[in-house]
C-alpha positions as CSV (number, residue, x, y, z in Angstrom):
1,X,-118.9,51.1,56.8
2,X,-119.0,47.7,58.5
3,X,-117.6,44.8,56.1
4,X,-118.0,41.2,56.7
5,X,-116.2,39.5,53.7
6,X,-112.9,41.2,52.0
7,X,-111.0,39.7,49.0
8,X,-108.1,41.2,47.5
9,X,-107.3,40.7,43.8
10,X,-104.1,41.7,42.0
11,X,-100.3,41.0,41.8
12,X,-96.8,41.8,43.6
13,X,-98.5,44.5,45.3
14,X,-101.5,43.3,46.7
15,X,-99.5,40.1,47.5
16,X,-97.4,42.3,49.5
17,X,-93.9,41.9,47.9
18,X,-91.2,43.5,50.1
19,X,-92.8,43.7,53.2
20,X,-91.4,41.0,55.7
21,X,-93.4,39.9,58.6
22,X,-91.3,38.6,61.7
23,X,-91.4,35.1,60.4
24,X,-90.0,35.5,57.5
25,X,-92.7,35.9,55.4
26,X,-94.9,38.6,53.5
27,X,-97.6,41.2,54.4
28,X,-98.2,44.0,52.3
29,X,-100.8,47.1,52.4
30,X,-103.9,44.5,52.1
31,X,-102.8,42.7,55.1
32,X,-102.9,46.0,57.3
33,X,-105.6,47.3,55.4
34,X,-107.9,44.5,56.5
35,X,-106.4,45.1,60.2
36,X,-107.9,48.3,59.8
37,X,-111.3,46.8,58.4
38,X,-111.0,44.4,61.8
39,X,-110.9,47.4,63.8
40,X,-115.0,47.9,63.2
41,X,-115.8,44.3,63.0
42,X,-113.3,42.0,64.5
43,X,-115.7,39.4,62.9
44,X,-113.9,40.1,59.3
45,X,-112.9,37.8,57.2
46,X,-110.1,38.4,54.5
47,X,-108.7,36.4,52.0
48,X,-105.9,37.7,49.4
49,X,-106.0,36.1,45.9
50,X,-103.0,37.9,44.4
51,X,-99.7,37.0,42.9
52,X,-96.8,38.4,41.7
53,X,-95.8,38.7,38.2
54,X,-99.8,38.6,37.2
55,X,-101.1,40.6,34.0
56,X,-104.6,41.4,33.8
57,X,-105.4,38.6,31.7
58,X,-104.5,36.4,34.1
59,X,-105.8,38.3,37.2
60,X,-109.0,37.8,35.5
61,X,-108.9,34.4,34.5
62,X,-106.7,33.5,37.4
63,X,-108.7,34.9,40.4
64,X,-112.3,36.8,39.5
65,X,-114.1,33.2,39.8
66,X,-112.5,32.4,42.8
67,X,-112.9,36.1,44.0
68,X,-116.8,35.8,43.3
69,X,-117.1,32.1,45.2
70,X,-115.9,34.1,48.2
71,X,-119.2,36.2,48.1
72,X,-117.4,39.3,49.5
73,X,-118.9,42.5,50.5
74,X,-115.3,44.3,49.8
75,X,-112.9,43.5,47.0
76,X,-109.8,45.6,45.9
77,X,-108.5,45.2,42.2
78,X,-104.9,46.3,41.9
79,X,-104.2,45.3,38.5
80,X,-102.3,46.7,35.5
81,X,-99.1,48.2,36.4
82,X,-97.4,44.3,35.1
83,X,-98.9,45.3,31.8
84,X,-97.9,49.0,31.7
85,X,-93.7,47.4,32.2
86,X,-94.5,44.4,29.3
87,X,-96.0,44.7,25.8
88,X,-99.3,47.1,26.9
89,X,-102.8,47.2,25.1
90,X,-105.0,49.6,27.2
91,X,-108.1,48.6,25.4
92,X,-107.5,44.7,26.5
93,X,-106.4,45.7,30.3
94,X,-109.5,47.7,30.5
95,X,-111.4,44.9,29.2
96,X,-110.0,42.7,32.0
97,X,-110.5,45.3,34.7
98,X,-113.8,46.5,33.7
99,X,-114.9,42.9,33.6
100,X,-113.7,42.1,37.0
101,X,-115.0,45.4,38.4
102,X,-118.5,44.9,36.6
103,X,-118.4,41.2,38.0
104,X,-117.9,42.1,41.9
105,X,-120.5,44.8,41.6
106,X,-123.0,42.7,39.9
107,X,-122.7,40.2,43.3
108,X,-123.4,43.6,45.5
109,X,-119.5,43.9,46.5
110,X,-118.1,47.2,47.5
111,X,-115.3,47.5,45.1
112,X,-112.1,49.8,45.6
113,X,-110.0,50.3,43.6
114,X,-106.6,53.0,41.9
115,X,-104.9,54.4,40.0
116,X,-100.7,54.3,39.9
117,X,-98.4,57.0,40.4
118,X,-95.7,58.1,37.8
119,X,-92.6,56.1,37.6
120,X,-91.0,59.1,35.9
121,X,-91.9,61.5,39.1
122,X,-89.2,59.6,40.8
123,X,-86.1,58.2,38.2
124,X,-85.5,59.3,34.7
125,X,-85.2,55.8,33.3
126,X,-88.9,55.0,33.5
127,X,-89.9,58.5,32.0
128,X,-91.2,56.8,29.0
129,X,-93.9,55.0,30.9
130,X,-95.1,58.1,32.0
131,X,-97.5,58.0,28.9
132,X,-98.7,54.8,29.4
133,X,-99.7,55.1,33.2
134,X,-101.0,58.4,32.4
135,X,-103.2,56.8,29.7
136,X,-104.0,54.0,31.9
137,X,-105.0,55.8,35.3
138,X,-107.5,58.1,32.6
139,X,-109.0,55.0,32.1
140,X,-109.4,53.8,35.5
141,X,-111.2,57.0,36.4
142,X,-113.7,56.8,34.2
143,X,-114.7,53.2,34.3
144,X,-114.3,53.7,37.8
145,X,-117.1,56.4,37.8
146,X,-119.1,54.1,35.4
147,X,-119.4,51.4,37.7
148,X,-119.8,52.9,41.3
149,X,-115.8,51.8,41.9
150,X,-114.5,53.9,45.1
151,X,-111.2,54.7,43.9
152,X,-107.6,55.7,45.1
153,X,-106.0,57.8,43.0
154,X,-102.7,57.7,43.5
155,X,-101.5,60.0,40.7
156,X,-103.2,63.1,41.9
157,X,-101.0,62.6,45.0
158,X,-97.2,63.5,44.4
159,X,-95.5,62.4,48.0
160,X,-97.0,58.4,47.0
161,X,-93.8,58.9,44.1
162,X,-91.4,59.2,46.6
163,X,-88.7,56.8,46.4
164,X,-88.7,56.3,50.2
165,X,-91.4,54.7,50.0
166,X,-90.5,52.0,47.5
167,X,-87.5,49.2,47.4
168,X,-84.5,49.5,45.3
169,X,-86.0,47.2,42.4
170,X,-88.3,50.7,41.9
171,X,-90.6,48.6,41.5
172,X,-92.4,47.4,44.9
173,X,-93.5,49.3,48.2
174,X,-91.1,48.8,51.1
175,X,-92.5,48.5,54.6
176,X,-93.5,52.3,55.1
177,X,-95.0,52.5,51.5
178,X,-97.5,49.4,52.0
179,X,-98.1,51.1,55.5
180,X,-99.0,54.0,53.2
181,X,-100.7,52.2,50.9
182,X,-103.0,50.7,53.7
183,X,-103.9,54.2,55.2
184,X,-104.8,55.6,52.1
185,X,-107.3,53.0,51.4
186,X,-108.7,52.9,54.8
187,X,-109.0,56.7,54.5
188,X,-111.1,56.8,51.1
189,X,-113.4,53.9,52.2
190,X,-114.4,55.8,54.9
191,X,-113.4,53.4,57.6
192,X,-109.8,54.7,59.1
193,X,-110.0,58.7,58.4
194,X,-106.3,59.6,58.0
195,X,-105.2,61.8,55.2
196,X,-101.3,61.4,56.4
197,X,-100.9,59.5,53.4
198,X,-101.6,62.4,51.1
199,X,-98.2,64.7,52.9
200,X,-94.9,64.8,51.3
201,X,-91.5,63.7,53.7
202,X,-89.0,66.0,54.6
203,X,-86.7,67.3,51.2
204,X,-83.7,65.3,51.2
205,X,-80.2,65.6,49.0
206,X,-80.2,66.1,45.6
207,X,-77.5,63.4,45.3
208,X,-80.1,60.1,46.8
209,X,-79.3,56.5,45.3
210,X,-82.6,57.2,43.0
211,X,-80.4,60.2,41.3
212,X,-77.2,58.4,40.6
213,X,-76.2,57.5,37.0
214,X,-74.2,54.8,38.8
215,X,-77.1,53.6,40.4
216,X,-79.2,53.4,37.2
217,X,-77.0,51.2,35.7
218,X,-76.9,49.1,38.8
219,X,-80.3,49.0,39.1
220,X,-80.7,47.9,34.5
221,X,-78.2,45.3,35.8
222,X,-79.7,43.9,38.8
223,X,-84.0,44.1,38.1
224,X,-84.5,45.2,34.5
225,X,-82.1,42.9,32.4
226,X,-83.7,39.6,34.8
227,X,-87.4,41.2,34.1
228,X,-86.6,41.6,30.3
229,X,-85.2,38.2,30.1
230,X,-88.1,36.2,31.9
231,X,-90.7,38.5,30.1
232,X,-89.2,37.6,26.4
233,X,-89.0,33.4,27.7
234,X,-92.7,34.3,28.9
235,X,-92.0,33.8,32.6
236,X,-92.8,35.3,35.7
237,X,-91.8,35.4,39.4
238,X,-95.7,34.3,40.1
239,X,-95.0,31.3,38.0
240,X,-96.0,28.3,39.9
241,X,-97.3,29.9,42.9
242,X,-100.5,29.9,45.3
243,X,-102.2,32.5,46.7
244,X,-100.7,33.4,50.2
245,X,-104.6,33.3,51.6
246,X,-106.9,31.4,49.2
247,X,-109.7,31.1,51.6
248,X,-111.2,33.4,54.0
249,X,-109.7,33.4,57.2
250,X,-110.4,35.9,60.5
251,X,-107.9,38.9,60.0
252,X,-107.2,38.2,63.9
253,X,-104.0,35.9,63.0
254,X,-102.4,39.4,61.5
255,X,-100.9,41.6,64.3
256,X,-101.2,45.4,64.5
257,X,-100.1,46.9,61.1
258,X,-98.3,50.3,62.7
């Protein structure tokens, strides 16, 4: 497929959280996934809408309109893991992602989108959001099918838990896992063929830093108490911010995402 116009909607993720450029500043799988794009029109242009911290709600309310002044031919919608973490409704975020997905499609946009893998696959402490993301990733799949959404589905694909792909807030993708993240997308589009991303890494030690009782208390300590805190004062890490790329821009400016 040959895109003209990508925009990327979402949060942490899709902003690219964790994944340090050489200046310092952020990339993330939606940078190297419209490198990727680039590759079969160099012509692309790509803007990225998202910010950390961001519920559906305000994904929605924040970024569709802006999204569909863009006119894109391609938009991703990463949305909803925020809401799993916080107080979760599944009916409201499917409202807010159904919207957004019936939306794009309405303007003629390709839409991809995915679903999340398991928190619990990988650390004990988030076992009980297993039901939730389970819940929510059903959900996904079928509105997905209802409104021609190409989907990811990151929950059918066990080696996308490992924690050597994530950072030690267990929370975001490090480098290899947005380079993952990128490659996967490519692959189901149709536009990069490379099913890498679906193979597990070598078996490590039983005893990782993801295993440890000591880290888990480290890790309530260090991420979840300052989550818990903002999310009961009603503040995020997003608050205040700007999209990284509110306009679109040639993909040129973003060097080689291997």
């Amino acid at each position: 497929m040959l895109f003209h116009r990508y925009v990327a909607l979402g949060d942490s993720q899709t902003e690219g959280m964790n994944d340090l450029d050489a200046h310092g500043g952020i990339r993330g799988w939606a940078d190297r996934f419209a490198v990727y794009l680039a590759e079969r029109n160099p012509d692309l242009l790509y803007a990225n809408l998202a910010i950390r911290g961001r519920r559906t709600r305000r994904i929605r309310a924040d970024q569709l309109e802006p999204a569909l002044g863009l006119n894109p031919d391609l938009a991703s919608v990463m949305a909803g893991a925020n809401d799993v973490l916080g107080s979760f409704d599944l009916e409201e975020t499917m409202t807010d992602l159904e919207d957004m997905y019936a939306a794009l499609r309405g303007i003629g946009a390709t839409v991809i989108g995915c679903t999340f893998p398991d928190p619990g696959a990988s650390f004990s402490i988030a076992r009980r959001l297993t039901p939730r993301v389970r819940a929510l990733n059903a959900a996904i799949r079928d509105a997905a099918a209802r409104h021609g959404v190409v989907l990811v589905d990151f929950e059918a694909y066990p080696a996308v838990n490992d924690p050597r792909w994530w950072t030690h807030d267990r929370l975001h993708l490090n480098t290899a896992g947005h380079t993952r993240l990128a490659v996967a997308f490519a692959d189901v589009l149709g536009v990069r063929p490379d099913p890498s991303w679906q193979e597990s890494l070598p078996p490590l030690s039983p005893r990782a830093w993801w295993r440890s009782s000591v880290e888990d208390a480290e890790w309530l300590a260090r991420f979840w108490v300052p989550w818990f805190v903002r999310h009961v004062r009603g503040r995020s890490t997003g608050d205040n911010r700007l999209p990284k790329r509110p306009a679109l821009e040639p993909v040129a400016q973003i060097v080689d995402p291997s």
